[in-house]
OpenMM code with the backbone's topology and positions (N, CA, C; nanometers):
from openmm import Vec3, app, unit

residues = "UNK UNK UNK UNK UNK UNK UNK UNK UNK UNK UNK UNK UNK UNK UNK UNK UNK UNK UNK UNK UNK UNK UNK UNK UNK UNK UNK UNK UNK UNK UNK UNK UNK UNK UNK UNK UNK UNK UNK UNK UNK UNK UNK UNK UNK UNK UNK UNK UNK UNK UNK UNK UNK UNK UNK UNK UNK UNK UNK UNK UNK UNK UNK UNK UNK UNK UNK UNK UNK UNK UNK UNK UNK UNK UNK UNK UNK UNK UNK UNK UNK UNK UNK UNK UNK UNK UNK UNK UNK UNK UNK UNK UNK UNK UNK UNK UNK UNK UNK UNK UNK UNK UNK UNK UNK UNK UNK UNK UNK UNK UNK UNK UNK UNK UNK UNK".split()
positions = [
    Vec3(-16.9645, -10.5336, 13.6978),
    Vec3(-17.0761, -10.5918, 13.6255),
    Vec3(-17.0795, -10.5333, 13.4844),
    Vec3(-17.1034, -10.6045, 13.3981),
    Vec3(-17.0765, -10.5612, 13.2223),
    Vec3(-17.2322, -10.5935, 13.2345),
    Vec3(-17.3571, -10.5149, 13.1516),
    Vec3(-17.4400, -10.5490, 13.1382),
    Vec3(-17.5059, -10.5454, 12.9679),
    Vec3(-17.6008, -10.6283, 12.9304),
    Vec3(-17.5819, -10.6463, 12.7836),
    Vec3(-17.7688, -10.6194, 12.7625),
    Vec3(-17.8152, -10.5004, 12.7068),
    Vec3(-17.8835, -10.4971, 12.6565),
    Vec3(-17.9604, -10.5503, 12.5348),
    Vec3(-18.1096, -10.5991, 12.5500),
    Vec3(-18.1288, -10.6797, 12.4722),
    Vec3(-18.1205, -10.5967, 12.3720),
    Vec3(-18.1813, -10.4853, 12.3620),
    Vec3(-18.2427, -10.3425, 12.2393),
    Vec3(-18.0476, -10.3519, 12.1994),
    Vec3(-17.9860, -10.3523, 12.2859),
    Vec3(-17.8416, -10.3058, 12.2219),
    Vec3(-17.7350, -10.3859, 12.1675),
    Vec3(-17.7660, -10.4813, 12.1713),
    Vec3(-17.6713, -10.6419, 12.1572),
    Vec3(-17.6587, -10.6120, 11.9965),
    Vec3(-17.5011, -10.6366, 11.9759),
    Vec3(-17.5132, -10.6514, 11.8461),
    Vec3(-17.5325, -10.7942, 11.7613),
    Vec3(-17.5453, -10.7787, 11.6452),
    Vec3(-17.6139, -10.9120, 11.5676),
    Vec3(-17.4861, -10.9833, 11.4986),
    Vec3(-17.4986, -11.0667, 11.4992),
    Vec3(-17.3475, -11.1654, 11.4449),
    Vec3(-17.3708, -11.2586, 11.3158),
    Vec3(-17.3407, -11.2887, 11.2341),
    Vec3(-17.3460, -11.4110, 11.1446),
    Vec3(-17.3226, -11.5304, 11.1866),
    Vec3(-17.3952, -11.6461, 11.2383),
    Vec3(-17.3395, -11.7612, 11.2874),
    Vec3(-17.2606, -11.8790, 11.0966),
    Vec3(-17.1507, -11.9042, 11.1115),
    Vec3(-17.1429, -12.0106, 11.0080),
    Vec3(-17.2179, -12.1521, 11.0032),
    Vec3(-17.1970, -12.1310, 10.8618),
    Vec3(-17.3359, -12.1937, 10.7864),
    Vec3(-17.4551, -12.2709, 10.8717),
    Vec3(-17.5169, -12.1628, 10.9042),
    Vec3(-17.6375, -12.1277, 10.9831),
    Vec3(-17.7442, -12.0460, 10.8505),
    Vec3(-17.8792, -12.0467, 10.8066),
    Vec3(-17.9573, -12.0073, 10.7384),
    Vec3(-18.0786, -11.9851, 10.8148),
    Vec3(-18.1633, -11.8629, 10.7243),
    Vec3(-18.2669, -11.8349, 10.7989),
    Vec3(-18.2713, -11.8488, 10.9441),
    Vec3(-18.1387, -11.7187, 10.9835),
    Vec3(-18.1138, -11.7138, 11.1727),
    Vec3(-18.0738, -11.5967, 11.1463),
    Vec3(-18.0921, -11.5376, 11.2735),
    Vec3(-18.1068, -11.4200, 11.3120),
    Vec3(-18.0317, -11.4437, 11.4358),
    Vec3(-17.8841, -11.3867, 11.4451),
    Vec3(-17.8294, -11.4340, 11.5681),
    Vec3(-17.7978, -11.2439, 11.6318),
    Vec3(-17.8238, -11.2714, 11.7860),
    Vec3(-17.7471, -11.1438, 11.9066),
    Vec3(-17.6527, -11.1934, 11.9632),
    Vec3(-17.5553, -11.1361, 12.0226),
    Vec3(-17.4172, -11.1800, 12.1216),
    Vec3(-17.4486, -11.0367, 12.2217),
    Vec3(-17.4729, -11.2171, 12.3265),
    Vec3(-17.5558, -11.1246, 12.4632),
    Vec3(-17.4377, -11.1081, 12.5856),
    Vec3(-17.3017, -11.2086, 12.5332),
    Vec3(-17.2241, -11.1999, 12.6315),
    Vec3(-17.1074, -11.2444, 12.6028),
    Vec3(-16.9502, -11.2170, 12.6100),
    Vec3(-16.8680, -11.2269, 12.5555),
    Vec3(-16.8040, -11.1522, 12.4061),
    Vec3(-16.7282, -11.2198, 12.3626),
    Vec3(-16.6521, -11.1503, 12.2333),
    Vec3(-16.6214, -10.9913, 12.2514),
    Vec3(-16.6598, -10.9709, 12.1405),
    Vec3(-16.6640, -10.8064, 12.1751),
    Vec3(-16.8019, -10.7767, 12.2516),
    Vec3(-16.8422, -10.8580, 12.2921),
    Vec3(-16.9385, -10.7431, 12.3942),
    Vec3(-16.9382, -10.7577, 12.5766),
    Vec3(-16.8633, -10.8169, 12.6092),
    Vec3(-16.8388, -10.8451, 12.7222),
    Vec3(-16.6777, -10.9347, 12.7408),
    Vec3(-16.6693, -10.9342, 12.8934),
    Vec3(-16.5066, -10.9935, 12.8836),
    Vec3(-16.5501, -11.1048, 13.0167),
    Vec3(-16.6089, -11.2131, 12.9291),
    Vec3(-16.6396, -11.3340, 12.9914),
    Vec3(-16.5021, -11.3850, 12.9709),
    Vec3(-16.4355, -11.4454, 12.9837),
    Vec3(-16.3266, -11.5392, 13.0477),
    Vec3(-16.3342, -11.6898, 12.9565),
    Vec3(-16.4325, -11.7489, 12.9749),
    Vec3(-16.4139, -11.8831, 12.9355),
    Vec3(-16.5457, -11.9241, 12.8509),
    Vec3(-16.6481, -11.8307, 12.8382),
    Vec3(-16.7279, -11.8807, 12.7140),
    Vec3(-16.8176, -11.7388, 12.6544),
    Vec3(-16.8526, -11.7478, 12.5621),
    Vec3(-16.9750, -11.6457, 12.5322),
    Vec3(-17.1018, -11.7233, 12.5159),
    Vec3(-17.1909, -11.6151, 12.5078),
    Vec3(-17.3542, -11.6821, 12.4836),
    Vec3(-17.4180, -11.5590, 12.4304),
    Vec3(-17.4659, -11.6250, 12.3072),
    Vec3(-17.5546, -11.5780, 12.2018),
    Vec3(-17.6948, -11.5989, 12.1959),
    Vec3(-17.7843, -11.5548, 12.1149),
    Vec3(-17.9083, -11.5669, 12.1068),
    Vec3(-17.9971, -11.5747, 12.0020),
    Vec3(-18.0683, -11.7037, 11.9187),
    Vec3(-18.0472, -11.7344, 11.8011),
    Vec3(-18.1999, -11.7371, 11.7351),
    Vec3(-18.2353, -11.6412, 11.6881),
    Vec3(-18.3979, -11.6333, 11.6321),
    Vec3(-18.3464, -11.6835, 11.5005),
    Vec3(-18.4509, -11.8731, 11.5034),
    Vec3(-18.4510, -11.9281, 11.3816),
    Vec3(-18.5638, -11.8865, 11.3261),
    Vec3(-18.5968, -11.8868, 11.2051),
    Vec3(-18.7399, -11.8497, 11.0699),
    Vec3(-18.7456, -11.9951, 11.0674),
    Vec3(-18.8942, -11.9860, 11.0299),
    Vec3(-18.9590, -12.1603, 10.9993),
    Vec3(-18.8720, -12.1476, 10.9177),
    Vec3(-18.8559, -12.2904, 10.8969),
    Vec3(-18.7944, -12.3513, 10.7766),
    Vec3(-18.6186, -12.3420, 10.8255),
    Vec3(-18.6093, -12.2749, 10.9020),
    Vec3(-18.4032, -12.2075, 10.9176),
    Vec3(-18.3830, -12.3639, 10.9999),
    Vec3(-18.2050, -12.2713, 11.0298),
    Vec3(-18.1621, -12.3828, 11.1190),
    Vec3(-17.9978, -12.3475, 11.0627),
    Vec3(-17.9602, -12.4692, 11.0618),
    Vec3(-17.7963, -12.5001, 11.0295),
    Vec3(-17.7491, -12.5745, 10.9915),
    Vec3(-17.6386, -12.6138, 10.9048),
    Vec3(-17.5883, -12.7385, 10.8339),
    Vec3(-17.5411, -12.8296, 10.8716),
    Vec3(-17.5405, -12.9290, 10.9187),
    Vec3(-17.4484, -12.9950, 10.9577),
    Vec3(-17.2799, -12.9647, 10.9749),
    Vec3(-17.2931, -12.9748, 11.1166),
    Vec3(-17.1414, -12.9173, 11.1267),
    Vec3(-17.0608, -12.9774, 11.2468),
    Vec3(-16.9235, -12.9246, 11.2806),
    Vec3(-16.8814, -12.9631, 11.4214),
    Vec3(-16.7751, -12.9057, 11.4531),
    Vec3(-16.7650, -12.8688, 11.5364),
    Vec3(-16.6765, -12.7901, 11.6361),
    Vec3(-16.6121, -12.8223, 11.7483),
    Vec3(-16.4686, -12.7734, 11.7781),
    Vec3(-16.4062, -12.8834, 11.8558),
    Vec3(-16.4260, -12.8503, 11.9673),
    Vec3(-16.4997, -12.7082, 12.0392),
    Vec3(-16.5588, -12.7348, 12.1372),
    Vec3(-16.6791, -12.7582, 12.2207),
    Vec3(-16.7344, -12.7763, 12.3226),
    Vec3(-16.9020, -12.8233, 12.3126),
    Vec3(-16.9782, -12.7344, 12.3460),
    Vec3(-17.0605, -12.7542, 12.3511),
    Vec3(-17.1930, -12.6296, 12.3041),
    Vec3(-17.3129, -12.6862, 12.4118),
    Vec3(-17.4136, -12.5877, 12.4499),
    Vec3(-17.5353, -12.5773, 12.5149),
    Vec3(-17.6155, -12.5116, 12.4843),
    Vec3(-17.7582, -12.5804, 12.3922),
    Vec3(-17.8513, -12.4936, 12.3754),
    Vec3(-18.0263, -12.5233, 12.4708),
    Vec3(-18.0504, -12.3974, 12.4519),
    Vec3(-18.1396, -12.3807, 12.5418),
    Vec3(-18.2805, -12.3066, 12.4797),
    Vec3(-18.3820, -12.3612, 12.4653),
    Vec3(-18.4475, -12.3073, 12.3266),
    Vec3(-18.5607, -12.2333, 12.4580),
    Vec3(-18.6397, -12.0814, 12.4146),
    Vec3(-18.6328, -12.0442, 12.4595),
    Vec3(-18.8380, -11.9856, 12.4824),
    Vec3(-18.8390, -12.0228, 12.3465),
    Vec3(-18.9535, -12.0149, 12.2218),
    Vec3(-18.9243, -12.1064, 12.1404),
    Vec3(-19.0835, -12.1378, 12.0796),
    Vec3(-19.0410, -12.2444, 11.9954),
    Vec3(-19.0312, -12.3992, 11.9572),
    Vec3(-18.9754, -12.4219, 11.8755),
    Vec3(-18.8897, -12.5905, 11.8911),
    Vec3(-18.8078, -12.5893, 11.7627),
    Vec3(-18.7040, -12.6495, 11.7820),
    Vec3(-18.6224, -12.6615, 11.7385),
    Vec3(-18.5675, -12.8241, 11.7186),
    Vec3(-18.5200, -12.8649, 11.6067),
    Vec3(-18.4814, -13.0710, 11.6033),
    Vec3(-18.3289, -13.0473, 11.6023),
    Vec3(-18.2605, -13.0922, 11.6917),
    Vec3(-18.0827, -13.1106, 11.7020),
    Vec3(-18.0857, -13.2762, 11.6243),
    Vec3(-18.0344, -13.2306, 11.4993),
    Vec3(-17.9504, -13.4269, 11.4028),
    Vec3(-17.8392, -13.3936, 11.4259),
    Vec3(-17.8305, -13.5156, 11.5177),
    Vec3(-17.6719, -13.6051, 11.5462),
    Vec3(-17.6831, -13.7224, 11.4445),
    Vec3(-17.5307, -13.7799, 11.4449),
    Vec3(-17.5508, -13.8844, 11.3399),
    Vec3(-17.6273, -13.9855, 11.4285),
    Vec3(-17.6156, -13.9958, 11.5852),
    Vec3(-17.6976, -14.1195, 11.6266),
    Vec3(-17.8707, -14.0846, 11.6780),
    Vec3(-17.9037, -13.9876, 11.6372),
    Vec3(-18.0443, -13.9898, 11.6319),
    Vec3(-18.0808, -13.8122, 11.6512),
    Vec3(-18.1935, -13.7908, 11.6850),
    Vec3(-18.2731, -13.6458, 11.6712),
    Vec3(-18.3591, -13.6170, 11.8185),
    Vec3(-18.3258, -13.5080, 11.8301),
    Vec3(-18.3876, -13.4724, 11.9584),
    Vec3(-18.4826, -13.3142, 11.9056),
    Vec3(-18.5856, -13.3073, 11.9420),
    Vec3(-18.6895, -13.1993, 11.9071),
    Vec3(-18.7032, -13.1435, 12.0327),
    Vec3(-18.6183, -13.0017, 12.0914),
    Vec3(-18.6227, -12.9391, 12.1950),
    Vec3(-18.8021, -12.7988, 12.1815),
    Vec3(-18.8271, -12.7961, 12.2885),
    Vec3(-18.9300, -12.7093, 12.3015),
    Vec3(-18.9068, -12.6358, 12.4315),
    Vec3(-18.9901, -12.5243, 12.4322),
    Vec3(-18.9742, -12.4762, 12.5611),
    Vec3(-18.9322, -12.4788, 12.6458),
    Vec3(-18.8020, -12.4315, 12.7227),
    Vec3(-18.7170, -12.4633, 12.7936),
    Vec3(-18.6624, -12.5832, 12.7983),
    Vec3(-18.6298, -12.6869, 12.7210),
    Vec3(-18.5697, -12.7668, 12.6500),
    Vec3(-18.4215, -12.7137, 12.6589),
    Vec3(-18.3195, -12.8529, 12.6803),
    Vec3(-18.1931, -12.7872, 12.6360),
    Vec3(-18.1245, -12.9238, 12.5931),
    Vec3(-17.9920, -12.9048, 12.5525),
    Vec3(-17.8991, -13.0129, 12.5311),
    Vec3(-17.7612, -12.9757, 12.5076),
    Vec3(-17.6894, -13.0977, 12.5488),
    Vec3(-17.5349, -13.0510, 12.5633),
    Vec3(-17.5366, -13.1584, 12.4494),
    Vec3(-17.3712, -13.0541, 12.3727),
    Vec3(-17.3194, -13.1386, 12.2312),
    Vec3(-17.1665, -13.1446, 12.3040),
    Vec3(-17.1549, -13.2676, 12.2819),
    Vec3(-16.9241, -13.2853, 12.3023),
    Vec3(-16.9257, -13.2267, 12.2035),
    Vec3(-16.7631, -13.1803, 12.2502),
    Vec3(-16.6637, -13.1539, 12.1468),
    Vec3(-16.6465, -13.2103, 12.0218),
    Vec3(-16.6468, -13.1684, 11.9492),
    Vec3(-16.6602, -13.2305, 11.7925),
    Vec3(-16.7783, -13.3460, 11.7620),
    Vec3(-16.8628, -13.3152, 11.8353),
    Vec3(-16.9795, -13.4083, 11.8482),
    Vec3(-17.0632, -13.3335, 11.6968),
    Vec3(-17.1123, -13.3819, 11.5370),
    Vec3(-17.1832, -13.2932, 11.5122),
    Vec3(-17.3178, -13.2875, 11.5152),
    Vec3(-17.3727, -13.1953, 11.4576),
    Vec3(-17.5052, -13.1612, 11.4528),
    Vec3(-17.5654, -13.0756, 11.3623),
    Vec3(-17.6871, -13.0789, 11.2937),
    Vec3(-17.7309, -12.9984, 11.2110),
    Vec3(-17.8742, -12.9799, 11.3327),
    Vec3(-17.9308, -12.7970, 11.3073),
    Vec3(-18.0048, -12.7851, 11.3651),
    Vec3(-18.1457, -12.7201, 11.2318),
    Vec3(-18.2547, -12.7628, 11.3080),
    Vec3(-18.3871, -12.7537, 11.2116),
    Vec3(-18.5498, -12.7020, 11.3021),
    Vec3(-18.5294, -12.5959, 11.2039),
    Vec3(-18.7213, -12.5358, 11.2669),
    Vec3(-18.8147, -12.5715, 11.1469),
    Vec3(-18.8348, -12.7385, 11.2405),
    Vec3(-18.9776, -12.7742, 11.0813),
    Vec3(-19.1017, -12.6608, 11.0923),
    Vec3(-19.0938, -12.6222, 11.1467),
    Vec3(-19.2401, -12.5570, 11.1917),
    Vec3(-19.2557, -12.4510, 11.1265),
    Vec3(-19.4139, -12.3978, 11.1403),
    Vec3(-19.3905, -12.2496, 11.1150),
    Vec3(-19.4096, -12.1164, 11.1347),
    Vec3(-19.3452, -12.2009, 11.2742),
    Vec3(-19.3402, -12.0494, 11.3716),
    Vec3(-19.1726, -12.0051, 11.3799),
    Vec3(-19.1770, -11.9435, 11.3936),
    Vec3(-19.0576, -11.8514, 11.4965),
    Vec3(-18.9995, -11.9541, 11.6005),
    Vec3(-18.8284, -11.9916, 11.6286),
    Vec3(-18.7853, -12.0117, 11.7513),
    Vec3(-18.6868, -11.9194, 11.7929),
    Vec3(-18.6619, -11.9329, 11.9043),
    Vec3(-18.5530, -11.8632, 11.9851),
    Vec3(-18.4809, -11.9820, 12.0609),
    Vec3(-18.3457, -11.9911, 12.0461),
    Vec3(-18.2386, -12.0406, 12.1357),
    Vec3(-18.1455, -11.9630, 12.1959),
    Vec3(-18.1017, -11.9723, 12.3203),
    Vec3(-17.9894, -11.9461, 12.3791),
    Vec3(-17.8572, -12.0172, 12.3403),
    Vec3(-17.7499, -11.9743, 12.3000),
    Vec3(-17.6482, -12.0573, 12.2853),
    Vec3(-17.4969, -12.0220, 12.3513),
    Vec3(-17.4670, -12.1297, 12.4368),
    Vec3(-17.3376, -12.0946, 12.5242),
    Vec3(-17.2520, -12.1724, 12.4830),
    Vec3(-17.1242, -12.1192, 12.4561),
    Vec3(-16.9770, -12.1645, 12.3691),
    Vec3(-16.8873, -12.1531, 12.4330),
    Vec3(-16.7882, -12.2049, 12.5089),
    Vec3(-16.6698, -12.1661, 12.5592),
    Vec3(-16.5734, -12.1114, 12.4643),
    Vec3(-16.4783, -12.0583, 12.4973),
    Vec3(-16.3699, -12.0260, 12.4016),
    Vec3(-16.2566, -12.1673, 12.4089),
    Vec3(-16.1850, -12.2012, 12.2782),
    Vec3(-16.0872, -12.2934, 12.2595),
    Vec3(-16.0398, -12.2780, 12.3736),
    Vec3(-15.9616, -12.1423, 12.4251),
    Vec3(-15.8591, -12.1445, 12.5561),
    Vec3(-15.9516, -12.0078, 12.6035),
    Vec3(-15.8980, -12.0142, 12.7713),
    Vec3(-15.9651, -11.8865, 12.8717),
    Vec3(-15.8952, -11.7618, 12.8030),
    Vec3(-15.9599, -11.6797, 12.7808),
    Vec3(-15.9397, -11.5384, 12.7701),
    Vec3(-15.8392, -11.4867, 12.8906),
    Vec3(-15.7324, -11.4137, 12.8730),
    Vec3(-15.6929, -11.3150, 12.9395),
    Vec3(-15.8110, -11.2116, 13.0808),
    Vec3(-15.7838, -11.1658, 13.1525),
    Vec3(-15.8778, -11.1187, 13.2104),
    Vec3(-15.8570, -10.9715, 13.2305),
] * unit.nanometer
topology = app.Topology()
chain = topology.addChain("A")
for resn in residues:
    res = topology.addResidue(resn, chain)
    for name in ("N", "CA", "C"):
        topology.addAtom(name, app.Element.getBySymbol(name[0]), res)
């Protein structure tokens, strides 16, 4: 069992992501997950992320909060235990109109499985 302290998690830069505050609660260098990591993403009113896309798919899980996921075919405004799956190269820009504080969970596989 690898266990990941919240007090101890270190903090990461997500790309072009603004006004976020990201932890890596599992994987990369902080654990030896196999086939994805999961992070933890305190947006500031107003934050979020640029429009972007990535070739593999993603699951967020908001935790606190609300948070608006723009796809090019429309907008989804997650709240409280709220989640959504993005495909692969599916993109998305993410947005905290509000002005409170959110929190998301975010789980990423790796391109290929990690070694074990």
């Amino acid at each position: 069992m690898e266990v990941t302290r919240y007090d101890e998690a270190p903090p990461y830069e997500a790309p072009k992501h603004h006004e976020c505050f990201g932890l890596r609660l599992q994987g990369l260098e902080v654990s030896k997950t196999r086939n994805f990591w999961m992070g933890l993403s305190h947006f500031l009113p107003k934050g979020g992320a640029f429009e972007d896309a990535t070739p593999v798919e993603k699951v967020y899980f908001v935790l606190e909060g609300e948070v608006t996921v723009v796809t090019p075919e429309g907008e989804a405004t997650l709240k409280k235990w709220d989640s959504c799956y993005l495909a692969p190269n599916e993109s998305r820009a993410i947005e905290n109109r509000t002005n409170s504080p959110a929190s998301m969970l975010v789980a990423i596989p790796y391109p290929e499985p990690r070694e074990g």
